[in-house]
VOPAGU-2260 file (C-alpha; in pm, 1 decimal, decimal comma):
REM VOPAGU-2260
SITE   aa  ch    i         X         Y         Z
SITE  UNK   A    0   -9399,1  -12197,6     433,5
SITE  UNK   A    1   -9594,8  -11907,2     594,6
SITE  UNK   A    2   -9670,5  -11646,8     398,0
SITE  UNK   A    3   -9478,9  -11273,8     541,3
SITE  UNK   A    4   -9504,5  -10960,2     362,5
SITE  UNK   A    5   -9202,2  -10736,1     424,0
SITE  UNK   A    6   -9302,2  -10416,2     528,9
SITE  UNK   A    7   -9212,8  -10281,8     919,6
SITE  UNK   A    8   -9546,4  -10336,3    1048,9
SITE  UNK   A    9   -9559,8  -10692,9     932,4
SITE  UNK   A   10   -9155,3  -10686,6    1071,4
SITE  UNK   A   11   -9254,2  -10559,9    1406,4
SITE  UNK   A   12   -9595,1  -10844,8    1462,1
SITE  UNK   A   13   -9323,6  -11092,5    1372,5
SITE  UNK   A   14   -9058,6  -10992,4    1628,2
SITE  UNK   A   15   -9335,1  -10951,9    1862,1
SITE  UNK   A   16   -9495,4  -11288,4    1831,0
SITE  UNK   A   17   -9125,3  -11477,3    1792,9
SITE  UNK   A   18   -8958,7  -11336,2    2108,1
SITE  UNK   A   19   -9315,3  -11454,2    2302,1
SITE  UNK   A   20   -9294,3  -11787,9    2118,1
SITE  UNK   A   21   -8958,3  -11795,0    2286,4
SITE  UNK   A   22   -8997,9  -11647,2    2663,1
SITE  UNK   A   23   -9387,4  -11656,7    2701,7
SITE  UNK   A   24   -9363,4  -11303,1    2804,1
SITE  UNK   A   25   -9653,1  -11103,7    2743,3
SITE  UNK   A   26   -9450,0  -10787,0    2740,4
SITE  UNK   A   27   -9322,6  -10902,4    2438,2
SITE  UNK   A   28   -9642,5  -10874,0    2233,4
SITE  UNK   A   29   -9741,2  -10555,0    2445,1
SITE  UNK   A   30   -9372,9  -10419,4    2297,6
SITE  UNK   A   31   -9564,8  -10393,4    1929,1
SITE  UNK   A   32   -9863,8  -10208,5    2111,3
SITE  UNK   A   33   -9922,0   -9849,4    2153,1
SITE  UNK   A   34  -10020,0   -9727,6    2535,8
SITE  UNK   A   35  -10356,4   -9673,9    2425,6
SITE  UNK   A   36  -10432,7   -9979,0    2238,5
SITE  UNK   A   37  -10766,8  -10172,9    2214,7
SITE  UNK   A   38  -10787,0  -10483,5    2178,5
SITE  UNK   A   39  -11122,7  -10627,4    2051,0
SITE  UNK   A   40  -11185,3  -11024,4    2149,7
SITE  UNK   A   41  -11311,4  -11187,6    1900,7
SITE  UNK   A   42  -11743,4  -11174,1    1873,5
SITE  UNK   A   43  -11762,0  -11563,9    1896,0
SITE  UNK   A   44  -11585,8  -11554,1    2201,1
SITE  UNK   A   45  -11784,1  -11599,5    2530,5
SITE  UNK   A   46  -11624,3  -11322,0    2666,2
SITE  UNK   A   47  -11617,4  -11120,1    2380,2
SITE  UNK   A   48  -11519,6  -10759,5    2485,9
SITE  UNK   A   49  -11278,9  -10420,9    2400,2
SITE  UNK   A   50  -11005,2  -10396,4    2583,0
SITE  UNK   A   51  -10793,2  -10042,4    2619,8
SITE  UNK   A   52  -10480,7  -10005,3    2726,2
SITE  UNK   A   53  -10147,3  -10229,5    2793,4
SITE  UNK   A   54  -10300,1  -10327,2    3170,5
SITE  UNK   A   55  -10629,6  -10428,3    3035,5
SITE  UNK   A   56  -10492,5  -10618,1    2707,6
SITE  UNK   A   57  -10190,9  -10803,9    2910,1
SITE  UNK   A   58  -10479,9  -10934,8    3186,8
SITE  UNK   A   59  -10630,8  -11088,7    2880,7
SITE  UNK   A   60  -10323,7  -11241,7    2722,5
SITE  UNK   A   61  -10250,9  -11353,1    3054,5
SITE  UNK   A   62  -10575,2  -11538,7    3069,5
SITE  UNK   A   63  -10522,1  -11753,7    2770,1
SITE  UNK   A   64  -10138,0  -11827,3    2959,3
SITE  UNK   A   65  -10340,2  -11969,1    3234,7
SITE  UNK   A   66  -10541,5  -12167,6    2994,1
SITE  UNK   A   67  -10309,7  -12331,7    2784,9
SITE  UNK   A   68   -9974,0  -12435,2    2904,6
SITE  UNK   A   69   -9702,2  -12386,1    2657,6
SITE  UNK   A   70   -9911,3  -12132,7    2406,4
SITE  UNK   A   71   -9735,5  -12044,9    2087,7
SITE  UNK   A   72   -9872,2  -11796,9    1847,2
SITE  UNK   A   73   -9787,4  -11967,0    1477,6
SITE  UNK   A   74   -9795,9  -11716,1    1189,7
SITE  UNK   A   75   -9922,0  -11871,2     901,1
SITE  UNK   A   76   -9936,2  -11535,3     652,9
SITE  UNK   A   77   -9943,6  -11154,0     712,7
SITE  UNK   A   78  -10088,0  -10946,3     430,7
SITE  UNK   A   79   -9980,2  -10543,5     516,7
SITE  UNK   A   80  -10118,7  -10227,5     352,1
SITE  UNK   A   81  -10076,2   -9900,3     462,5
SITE  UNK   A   82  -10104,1   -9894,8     867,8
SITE  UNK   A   83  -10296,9  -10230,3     839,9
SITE  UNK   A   84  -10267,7  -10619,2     836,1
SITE  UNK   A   85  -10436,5  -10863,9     884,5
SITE  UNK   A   86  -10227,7  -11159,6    1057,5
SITE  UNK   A   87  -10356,3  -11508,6    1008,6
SITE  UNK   A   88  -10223,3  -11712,0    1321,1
SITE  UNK   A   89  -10245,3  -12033,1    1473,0
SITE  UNK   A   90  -10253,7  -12067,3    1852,1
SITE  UNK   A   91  -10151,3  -12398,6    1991,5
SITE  UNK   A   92  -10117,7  -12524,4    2380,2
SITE  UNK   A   93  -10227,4  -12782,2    2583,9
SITE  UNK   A   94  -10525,5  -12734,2    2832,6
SITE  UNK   A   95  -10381,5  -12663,3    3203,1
SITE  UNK   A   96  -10631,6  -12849,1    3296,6
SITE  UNK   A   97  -10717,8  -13164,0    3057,2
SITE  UNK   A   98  -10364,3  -13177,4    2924,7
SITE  UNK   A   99  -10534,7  -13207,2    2566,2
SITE  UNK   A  100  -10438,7  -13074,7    2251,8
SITE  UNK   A  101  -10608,0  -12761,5    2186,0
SITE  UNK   A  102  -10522,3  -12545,7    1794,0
SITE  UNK   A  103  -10712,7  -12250,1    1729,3
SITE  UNK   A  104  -10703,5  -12062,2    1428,7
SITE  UNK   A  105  -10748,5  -11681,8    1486,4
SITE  UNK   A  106  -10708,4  -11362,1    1265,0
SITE  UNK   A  107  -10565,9  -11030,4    1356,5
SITE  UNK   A  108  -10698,7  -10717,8    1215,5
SITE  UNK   A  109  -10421,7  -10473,4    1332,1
SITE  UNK   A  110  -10402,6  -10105,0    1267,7
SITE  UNK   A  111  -10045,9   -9921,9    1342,8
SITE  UNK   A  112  -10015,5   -9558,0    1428,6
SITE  UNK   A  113   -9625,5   -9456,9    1452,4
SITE  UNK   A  114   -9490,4   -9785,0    1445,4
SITE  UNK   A  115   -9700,5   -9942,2    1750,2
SITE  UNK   A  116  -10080,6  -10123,6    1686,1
SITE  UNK   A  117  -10327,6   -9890,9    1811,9
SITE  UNK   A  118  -10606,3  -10135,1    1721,3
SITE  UNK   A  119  -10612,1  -10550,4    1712,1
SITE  UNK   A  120  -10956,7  -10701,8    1613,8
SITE  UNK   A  121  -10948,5  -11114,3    1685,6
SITE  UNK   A  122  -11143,7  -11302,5    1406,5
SITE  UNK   A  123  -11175,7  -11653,1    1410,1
SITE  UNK   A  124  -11241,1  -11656,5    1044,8
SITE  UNK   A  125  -10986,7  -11464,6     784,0
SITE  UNK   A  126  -11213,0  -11446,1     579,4
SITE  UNK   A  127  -11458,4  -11217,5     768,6
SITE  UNK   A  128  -11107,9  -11011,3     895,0
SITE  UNK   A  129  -11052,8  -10931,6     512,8
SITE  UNK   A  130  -11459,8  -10832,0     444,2
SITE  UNK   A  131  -11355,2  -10577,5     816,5
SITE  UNK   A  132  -11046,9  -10446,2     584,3
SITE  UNK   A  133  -11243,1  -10441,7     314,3
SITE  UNK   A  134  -11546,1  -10241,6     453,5
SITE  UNK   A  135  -11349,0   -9942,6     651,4
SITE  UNK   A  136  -11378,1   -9584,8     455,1
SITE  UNK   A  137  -11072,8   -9545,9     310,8
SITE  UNK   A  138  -10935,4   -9281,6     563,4
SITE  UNK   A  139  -10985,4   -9544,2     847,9
């Protein structure tokens, strides 16, 4: 059973990644997102950028639609502190293209300002998302 912590930011990535597990609208994860978010893609990935604002961030979500057909976001545990957590997800689909199988386990690093994420890093390891927590000054 996934792990969930039960404060509101944790609340609000859950209702955020549930309602797009069941529509596949990306408005629904942009609903947990402040206007001015940035969302940084994780280093590993070939395209590894920052990207700022709803616009920017739902052309990338969109992107990963158009790669796998049927993509759910899986939570496996949130950990929240403060106006951070760090989501550990699973992302599954099949390839548009190859019809195969395709899992990919992926972090989120998400800071909250005011209810909404004003920050999501993507790590591909936890691990290294909880050594990011771990190394931001304490006022971060």
């Amino acid at each position: 059973m996934p792990e969930v912590t039960s404060g509101e930011n944790a609340a609000t990535v859950r209702r955020a990644l549930e309602a797009y597990n069941a529509t596949g609208d990306v408005d629904r994860v942009l609903d947990m997102a402040h206007p001015d978010v940035e969302w940084g893609v994780a280093p590993e990935h070939p395209a590894a950028t920052t990207h700022r604002g709803h616009a920017a961030v739902r052309g990338y979500l969109e992107d990963w639609q158009s790669a796998l057909d049927d993509m759910r976001v899986e939570i496996q545990s949130i950990s929240e502190s403060g106006d951070t957590l760090i989501a550990v997800c699973r992302i599954r689909g099949e390839g548009t293209e190859s019809g195969a199988a395709v899992e990919v386990d992926i972090a989120f690093l998400d800071t909250f300002r005011d209810g909404k994420a004003i920050r999501i890093e993507e790590f591909l390891d936890p691990e290294e998302a909880m050594r990011a927590l771990e190394s931001r000054p304490s006022d971060a």
